[in-house]
Structure formats: C-alpha cells, structure tokens
C-alpha positions as CSV (number, residue, x, y, z in Angstrom):
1,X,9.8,-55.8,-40.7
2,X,6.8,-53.8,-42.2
3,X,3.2,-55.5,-41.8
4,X,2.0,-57.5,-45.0
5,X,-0.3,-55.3,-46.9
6,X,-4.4,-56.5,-47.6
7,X,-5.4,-57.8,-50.7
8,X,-8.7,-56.3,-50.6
9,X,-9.7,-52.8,-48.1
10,X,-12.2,-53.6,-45.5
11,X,-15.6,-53.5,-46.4
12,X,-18.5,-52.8,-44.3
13,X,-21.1,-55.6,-42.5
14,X,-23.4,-56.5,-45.0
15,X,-26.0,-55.2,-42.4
16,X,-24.7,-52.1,-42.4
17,X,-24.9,-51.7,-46.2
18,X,-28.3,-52.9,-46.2
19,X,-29.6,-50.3,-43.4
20,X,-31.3,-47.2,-45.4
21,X,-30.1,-44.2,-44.0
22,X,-32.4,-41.8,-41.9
23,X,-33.6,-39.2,-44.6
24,X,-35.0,-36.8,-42.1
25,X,-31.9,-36.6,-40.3
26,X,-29.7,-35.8,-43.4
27,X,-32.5,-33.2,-44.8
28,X,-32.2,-31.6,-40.8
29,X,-28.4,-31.3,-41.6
30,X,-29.5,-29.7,-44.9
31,X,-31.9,-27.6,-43.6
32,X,-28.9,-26.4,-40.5
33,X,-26.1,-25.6,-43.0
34,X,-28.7,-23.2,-45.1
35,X,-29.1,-21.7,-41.9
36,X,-25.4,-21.5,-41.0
37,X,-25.1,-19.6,-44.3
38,X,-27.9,-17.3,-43.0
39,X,-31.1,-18.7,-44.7
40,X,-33.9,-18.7,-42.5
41,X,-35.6,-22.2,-42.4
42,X,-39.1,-23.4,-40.7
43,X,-38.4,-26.4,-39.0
44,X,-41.0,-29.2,-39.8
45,X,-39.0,-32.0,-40.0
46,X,-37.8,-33.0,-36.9
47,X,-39.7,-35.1,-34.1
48,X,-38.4,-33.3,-31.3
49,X,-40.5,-31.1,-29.0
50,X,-38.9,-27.3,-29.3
51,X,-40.3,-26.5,-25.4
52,X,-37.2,-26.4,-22.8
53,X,-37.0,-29.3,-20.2
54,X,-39.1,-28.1,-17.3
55,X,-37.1,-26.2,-15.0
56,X,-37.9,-29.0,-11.8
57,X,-36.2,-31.5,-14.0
58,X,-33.1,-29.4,-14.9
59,X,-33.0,-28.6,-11.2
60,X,-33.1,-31.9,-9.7
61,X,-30.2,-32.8,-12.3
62,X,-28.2,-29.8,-11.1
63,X,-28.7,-30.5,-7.4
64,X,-27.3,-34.3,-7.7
65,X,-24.0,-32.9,-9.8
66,X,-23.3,-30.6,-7.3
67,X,-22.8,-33.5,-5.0
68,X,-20.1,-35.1,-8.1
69,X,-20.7,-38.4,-6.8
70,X,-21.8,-39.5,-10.6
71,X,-21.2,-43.4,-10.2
72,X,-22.7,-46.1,-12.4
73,X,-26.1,-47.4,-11.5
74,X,-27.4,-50.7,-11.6
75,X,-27.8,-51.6,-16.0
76,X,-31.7,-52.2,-14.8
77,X,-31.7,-48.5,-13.8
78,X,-32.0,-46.3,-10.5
79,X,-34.1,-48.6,-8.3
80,X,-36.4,-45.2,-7.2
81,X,-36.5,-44.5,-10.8
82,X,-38.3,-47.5,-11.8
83,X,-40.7,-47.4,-8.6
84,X,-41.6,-43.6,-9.9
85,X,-41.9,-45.4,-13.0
86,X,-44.5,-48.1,-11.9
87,X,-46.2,-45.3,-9.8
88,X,-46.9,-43.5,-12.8
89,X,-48.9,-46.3,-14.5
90,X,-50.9,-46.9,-11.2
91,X,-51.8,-43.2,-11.1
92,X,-52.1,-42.8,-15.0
93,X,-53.8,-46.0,-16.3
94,X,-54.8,-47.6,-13.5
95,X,-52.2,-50.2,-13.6
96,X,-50.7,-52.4,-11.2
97,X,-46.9,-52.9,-12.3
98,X,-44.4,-54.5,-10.6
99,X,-40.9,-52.1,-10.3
100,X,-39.4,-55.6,-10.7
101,X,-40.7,-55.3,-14.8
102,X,-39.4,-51.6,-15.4
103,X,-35.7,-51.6,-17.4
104,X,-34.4,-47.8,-17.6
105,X,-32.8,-47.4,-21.1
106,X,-30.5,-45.4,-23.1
107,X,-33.5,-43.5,-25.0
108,X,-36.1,-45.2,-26.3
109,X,-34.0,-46.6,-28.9
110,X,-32.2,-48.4,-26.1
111,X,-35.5,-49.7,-25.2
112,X,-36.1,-51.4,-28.6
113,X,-32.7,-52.4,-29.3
114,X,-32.9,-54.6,-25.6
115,X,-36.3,-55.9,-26.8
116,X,-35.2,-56.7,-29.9
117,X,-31.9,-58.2,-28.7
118,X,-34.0,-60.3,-26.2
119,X,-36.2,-61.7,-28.8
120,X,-34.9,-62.1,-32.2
121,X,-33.2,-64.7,-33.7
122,X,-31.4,-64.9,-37.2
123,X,-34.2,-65.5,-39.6
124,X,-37.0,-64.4,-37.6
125,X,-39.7,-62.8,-38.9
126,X,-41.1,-59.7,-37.3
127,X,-44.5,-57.8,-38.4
128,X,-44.2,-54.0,-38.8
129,X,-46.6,-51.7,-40.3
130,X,-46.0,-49.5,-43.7
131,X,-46.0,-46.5,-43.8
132,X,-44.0,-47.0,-40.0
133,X,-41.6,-45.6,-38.0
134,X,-38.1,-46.4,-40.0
135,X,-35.7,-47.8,-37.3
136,X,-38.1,-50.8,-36.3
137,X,-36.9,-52.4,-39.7
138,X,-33.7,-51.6,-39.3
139,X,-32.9,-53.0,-35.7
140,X,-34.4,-55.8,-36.8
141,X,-32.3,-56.3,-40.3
142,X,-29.2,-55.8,-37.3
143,X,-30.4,-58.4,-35.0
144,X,-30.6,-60.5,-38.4
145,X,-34.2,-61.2,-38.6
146,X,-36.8,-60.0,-41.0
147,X,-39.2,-56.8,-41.1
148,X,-42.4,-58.3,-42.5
149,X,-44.4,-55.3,-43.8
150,X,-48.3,-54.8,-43.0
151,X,-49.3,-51.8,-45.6
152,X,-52.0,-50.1,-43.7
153,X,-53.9,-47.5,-45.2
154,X,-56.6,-44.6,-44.5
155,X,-59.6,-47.4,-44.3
156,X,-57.9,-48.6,-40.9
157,X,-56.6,-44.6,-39.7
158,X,-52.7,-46.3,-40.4
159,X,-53.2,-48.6,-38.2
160,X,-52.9,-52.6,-38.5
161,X,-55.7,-54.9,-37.8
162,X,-56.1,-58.2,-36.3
163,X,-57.2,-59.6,-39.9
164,X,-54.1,-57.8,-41.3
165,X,-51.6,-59.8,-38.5
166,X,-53.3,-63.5,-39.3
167,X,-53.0,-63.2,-43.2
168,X,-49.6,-61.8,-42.6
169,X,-48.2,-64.5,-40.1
170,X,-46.0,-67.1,-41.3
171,X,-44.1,-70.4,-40.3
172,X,-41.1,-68.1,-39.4
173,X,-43.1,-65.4,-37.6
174,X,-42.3,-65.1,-34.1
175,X,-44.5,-61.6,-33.2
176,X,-45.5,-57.5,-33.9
177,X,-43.6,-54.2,-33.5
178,X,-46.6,-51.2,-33.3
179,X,-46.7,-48.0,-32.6
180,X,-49.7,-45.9,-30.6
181,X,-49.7,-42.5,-31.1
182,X,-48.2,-44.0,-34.5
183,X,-45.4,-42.1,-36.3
184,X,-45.8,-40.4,-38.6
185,X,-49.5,-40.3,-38.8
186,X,-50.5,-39.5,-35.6
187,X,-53.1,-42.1,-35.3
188,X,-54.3,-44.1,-31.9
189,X,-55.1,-47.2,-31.4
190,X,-58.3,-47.8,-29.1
191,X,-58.7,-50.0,-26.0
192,X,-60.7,-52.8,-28.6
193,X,-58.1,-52.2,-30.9
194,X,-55.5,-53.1,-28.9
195,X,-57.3,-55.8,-27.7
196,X,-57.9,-57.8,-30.7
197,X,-54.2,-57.3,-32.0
198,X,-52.8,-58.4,-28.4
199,X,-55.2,-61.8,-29.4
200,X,-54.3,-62.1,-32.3
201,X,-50.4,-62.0,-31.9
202,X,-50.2,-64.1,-28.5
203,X,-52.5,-66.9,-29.8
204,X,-50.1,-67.4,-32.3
205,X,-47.8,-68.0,-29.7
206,X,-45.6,-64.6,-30.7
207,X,-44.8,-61.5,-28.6
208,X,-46.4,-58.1,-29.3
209,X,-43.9,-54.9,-28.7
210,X,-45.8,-51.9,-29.1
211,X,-44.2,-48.4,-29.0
212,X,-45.8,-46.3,-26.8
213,X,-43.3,-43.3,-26.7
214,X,-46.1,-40.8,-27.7
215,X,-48.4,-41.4,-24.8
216,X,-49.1,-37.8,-23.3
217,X,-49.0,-36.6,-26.2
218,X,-52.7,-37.2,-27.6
219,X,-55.5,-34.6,-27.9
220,X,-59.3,-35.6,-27.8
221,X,-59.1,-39.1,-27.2
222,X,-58.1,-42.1,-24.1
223,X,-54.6,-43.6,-24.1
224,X,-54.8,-47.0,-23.1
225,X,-51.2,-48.9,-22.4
226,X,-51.6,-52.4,-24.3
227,X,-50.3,-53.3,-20.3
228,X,-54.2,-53.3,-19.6
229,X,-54.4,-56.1,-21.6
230,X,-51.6,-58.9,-21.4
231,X,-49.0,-59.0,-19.0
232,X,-46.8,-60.9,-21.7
233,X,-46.2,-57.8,-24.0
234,X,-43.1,-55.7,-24.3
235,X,-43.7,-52.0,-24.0
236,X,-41.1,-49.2,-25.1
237,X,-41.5,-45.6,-23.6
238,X,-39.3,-42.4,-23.7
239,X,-38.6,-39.5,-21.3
240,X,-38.0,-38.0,-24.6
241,X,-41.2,-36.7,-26.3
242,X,-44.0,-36.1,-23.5
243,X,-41.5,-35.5,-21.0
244,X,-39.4,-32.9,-23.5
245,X,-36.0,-34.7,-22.7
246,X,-34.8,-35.7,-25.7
247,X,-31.2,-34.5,-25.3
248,X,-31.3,-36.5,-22.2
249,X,-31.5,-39.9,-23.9
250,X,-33.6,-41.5,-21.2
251,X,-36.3,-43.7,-22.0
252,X,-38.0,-47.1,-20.2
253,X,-38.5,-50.8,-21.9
254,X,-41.7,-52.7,-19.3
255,X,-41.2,-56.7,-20.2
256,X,-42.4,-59.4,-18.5
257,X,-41.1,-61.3,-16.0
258,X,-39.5,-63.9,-17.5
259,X,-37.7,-61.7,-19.6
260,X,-35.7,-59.1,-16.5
261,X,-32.5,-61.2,-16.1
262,X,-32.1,-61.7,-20.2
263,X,-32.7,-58.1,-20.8
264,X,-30.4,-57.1,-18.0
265,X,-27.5,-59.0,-19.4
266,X,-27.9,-57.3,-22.8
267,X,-28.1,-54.0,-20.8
268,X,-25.4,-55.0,-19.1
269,X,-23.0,-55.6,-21.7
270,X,-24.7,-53.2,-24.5
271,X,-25.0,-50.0,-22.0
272,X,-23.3,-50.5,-18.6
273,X,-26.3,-48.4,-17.6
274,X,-28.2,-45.2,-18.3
275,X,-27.1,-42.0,-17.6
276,X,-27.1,-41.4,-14.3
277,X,-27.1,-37.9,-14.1
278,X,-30.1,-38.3,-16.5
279,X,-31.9,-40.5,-14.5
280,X,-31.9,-38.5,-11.2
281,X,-33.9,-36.2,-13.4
282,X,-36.2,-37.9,-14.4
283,X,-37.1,-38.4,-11.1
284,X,-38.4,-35.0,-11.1
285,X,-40.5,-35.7,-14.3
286,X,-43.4,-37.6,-12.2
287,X,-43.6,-34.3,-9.6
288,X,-46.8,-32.5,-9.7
289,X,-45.4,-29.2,-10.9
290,X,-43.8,-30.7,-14.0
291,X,-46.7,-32.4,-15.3
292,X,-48.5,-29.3,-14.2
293,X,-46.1,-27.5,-16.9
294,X,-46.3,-31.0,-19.3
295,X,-49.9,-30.7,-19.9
296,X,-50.3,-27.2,-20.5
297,X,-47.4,-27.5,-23.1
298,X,-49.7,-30.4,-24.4
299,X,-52.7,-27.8,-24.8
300,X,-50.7,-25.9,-26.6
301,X,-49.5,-29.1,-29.0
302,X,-53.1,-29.6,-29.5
303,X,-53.7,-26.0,-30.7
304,X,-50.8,-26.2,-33.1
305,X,-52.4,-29.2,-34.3
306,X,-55.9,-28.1,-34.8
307,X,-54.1,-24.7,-36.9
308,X,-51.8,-26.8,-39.3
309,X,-54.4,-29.5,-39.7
310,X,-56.9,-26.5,-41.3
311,X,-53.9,-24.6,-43.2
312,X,-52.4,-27.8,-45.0
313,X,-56.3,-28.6,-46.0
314,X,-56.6,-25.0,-46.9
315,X,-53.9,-24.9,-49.1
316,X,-55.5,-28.3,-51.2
317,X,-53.3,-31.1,-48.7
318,X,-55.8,-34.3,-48.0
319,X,-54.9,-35.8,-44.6
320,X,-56.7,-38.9,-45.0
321,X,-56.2,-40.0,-41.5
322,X,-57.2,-37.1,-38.5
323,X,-53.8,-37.0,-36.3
324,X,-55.1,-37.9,-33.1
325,X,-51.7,-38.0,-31.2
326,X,-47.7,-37.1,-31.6
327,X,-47.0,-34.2,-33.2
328,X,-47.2,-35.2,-37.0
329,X,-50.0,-34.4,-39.8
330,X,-49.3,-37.2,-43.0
331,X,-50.4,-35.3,-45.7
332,X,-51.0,-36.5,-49.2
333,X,-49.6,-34.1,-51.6
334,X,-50.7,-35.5,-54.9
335,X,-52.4,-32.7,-55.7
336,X,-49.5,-31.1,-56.2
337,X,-46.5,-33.5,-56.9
338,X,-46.0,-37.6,-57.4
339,X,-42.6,-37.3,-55.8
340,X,-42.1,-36.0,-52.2
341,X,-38.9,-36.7,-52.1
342,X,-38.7,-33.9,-54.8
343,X,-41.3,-31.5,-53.5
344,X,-39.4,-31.6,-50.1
345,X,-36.4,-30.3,-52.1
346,X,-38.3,-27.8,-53.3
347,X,-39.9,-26.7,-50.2
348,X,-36.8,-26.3,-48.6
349,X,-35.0,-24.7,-51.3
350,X,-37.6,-22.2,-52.4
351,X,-39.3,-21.5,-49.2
352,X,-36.7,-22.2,-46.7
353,X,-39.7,-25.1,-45.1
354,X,-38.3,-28.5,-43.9
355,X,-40.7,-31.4,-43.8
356,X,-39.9,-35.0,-44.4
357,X,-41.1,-37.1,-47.6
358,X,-42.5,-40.2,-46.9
359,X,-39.7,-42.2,-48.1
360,X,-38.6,-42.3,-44.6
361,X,-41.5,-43.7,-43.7
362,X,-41.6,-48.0,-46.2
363,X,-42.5,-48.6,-49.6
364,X,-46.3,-47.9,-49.3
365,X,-47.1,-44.6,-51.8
366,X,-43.7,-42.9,-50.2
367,X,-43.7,-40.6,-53.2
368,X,-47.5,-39.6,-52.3
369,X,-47.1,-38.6,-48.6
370,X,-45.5,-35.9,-46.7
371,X,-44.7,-35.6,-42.7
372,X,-45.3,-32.2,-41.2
373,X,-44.2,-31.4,-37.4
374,X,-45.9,-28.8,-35.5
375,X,-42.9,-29.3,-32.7
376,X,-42.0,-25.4,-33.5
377,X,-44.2,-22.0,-32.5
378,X,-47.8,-21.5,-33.8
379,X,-46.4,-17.8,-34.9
380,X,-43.6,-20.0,-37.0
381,X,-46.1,-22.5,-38.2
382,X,-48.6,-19.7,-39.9
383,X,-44.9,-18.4,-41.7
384,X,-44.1,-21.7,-42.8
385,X,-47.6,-22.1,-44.4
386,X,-47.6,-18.6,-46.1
387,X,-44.0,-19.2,-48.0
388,X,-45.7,-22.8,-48.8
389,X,-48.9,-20.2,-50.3
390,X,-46.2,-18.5,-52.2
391,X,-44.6,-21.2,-53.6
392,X,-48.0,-22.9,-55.0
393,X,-48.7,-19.8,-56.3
394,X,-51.8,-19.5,-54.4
C-alpha cells in the first residue's frame, strides 16, 4: 500500500521566509568562486581577522587530542574555562565576576541565541539600532518577538542614546540589544555612555544585552564592559575576533544570576555543550605569551586602520563617524553612487575588491553606505585602493 500523496509540498516557517539573508556572506561566496576561476580578489568584506590562531592556543588544543579523551563538558562550559574567564575581567577591567555568571557558548552567536532564548517572548519588543549588526533582528524575528529599530546617525558616532531608548520604548518593550566596538561602524561607546543607556533601559524595568565581541580590538580610546555598571545586564563576547579563533566557534554569554539555571537548560537542550576541544584552547588564550602576540597584532589593526581611513578620504569617501574600534570603516559613497548594492557589484567585478553595501546593515540610507574590512595585509589594502583609483578614474 503506497503512502497517500500531499495536497500541497511543504513550505518553509514563516520565520524562515521572513529572515533576510546575510548579503556579505553570499557576496564572500561570489567573491571565492571569481577566485576559483583564477580572478584575483581583495578581500574587504568579511569580519574575520586574516592573522593565524596564536601558536600557544593551537598547541594547548593539540596537547589535549593527543590524550583522545574528547568527552562532553558540562552545557555551562569547562569549569577552568569560565574561572580564566572571570580572571580576565578582574585583570582587564577591574571587575569582580563570579565564575558562577560565565556560560561558554557555541560562538558568539550561541551567546545571543541563549540570551535571546532566555528573554524573549512571542510579541516582545526588542530595541536594536539601525544601521546594526544584521543577526540581532533576525534572532529575534526567530524567538518571535519584534526588532524595534533606533536609526542612529553621525550626530551620535552610530551609536544610540538614552533619549533615543525613552522615545522609542513602548507598552510591549521588554529591553536593548547594543553593540560596543559597534559593527559596522566601528564606533565606542564611553563609560557615561554606557551609563545613561544602562538607566535608561533598567528603569524601565527591561534588560540591556550589549554585544561586546570587539573588545580588544579598539585603538586610541578605554573599553569599559557595561559589567561596571549593572550587575543585571546580559553581556555577549567571542574568542572569535580579538582572540583570532573564529574557526573555533567559541565565544562566552556573562548573565546574572538569576538567569544561570534558565540559560543552562537552553544550552542544555540547544548545544549539549561547546566544543570541547575548543575550549581547552581557549585556555591558552588568557596566557601571557598569547596576549603578548594579541596586542601586537592589534597594533598592527590600528595601523591598517589609520592607512585605509586616509586612502578612502583620499579617494573622495566621507566617513562621518572616526572608527574607533573593530576592524570596519562605514563609508558614505554618495559621491560616487546612490546604490551600494550596485557599486559593490561593480567593485568586485571591475576591480576584483569585495566590500559589503550597507544593505546588510537596516533600512537607514543602506544605498548611501559602504563597509570596508582592513582584516587583510596593509601591502593588500594599498592594492585594493589603487584598482578602486582605477576604477573612478582618478
């Protein structure tokens, strides 16, 4: 007896139709198959650092494989792990935080998805800036509640302000996903800063998560932890960027206390646990010889930085905003195109350059904006900007 066939085919989740794919992803994939047919492409799309993982990390991985006892660990993460975690915001910030509060992740998207999962209910509403790092809308749209968009602009370095979160909160409103270093401007918010948004969410009785995945990474200017000022906010943080193991997909969620046994049951059944592998090391990450190597690899960031910054302006870019952190200029590139989308077409095709329109990015003057990574060599970098000369005609 054969199986009665469906009337209609299976259709995806309406929240997977209504998830906007990740544009810099499919223009990477563009930009890899001109290659594979033997273009030669400059790479300054992608948010991943180009440097190797230091060599004590690597190493401390390799030692605990050669011992092939590669178990499960506990879904809250390797309990030295999350000490070498807490140890590294007393040293670093001056911070005393409890182990107890530190969830290992799968990545730092692991991190948000658990905070996310802990938080939101259907219908929620959730404050997220525009321009903004894409995926905060979409986990939210997946957890069923609502991306709320705060438009911030150059008058406020991309960054949203406490005014912006009161005439933006609503009945349904229950708190703030931000980002400092900020993709994919680059910008920073201050110790005041964080201050008066940490107010100005919590009085309302919501929960501020801020993304702090780009701490390390910031050239001229203190990193405060929004940890210095409430010990009710969620913080999401990544081996992945400062620590240069992004194919390790390793990151850390801090919440407070109230919130460990809720966020370990979603880790529980969402993950299992992290890597394990992964995780013994990262225990290597915190040892003085790999920040040693970290920090001068951050010098060099900065450099990078300071020589795109002058070429773009060179060349007739504005950057509006001075990229104070990451590894992103946001360039406004009306001077030249009102589409991005198009121009970063063009770029590619013509001058074998990859950088990311601002479409990516919300609904705030996409077409107008531009994200440029300095995550490849300086030497590459000044290449990149010469076929960009060419192509203006300049």
């Amino acid at each position: 007896m054969t199986a009665p066939r469906p009337s209609t085919a299976p259709r995806p989740s309406r929240r997977a139709e209504e998830i906007a794919p990740f544009h810099v992803m499919e223009l990477m994939a563009r930009a890899n198959a001109l290659e594979a047919a033997g273009r030669d492409i400059v790479h300054m799309e992608v948010g991943e650092p180009d440097f190797p993982t230091p060599a004590p990390v690597v190493d401390a991985a390799r030692d605990f494989l050669a011992g092939g006892h590669v178990h499960y660990t506990s879904a809250l993460g390797l309990p030295q792990l999350r000490e070498a975690i807490a140890g590294f915001y007393r040293e670093h910030y001056g911070i005393a935080l409890p182990a107890s509060r530190v969830v290992v992740t799968s990545g730092g998207s692991g991190a948000l998805l658990l905070a996310l999962g802990a938080l939101v209910d259907p219908g929620d509403e959730w404050l997220v800036t525009d321009p903004g790092y894409p995926c905060n809308r979409h986990f939210i749209r997946s957890f069923e509640g609502q991306a709320t968009s705060i438009v911030v602009g150059p008058e406020s370095r991309f960054q949203p302000t406490p005014e912006q979160v009161a005439a933006h909160w609503g009945e349904r409103t229950r708190g703030a996903l931000f980002g400092s270093p900020a993709n994919p401007t680059g910008t920073v918010l201050r110790g005041d800063e964080l201050a008066g948004l940490t107010r100005a969410v919590e009085s309302r009785g919501g929960t501020l998560i801020l993304d702090e995945i780009y701490h390390g990474l910031t050239y001229g200017v203190a990193e405060e932890s929004v940890l210095a000022y409430s010990d009710q906010a969620f913080v999401v943080q990544s081996f992945s960027k400062y620590f240069n193991m992004t194919g390790w997909r390793l990151g850390w969620l801090v919440v407070p206390d109230a919130f460990v046994r809720p966020v370990e049951k979603l880790a529980q059944n969402l993950f299992i646990s992290p890597s394990t592998p992964a995780q013994h090391a990262a225990l290597a990450a915190f040892l003085p010889e790999t920040r040693a190597i970290l920090e001068e690899r951050r010098g060099e960031f900065a450099r990078r930085r300071d020589f795109l910054l002058g070429e773009l302006q060179r060349l007739g870019f504005t950057v509006p905003a001075q990229p104070e952190g990451a590894f992103y200029i946001y360039a406004d590139i009306s001077a030249f195109s009102d589409d991005s989308f198009a121009f970063a077409g063009r770029l590619l095709d013509e001058a074998g350059v990859a950088a990311t329109p601002g479409i990516d990015f919300g609904n705030a003057a996409p077409r107008r904006y531009m994200r440029f990574a300095y995550t490849t060599s300086q030497e590459r970098l000044a290449e990149g900007m010469a076929r960009l000369e060419r192509m203006l005609g300049r």
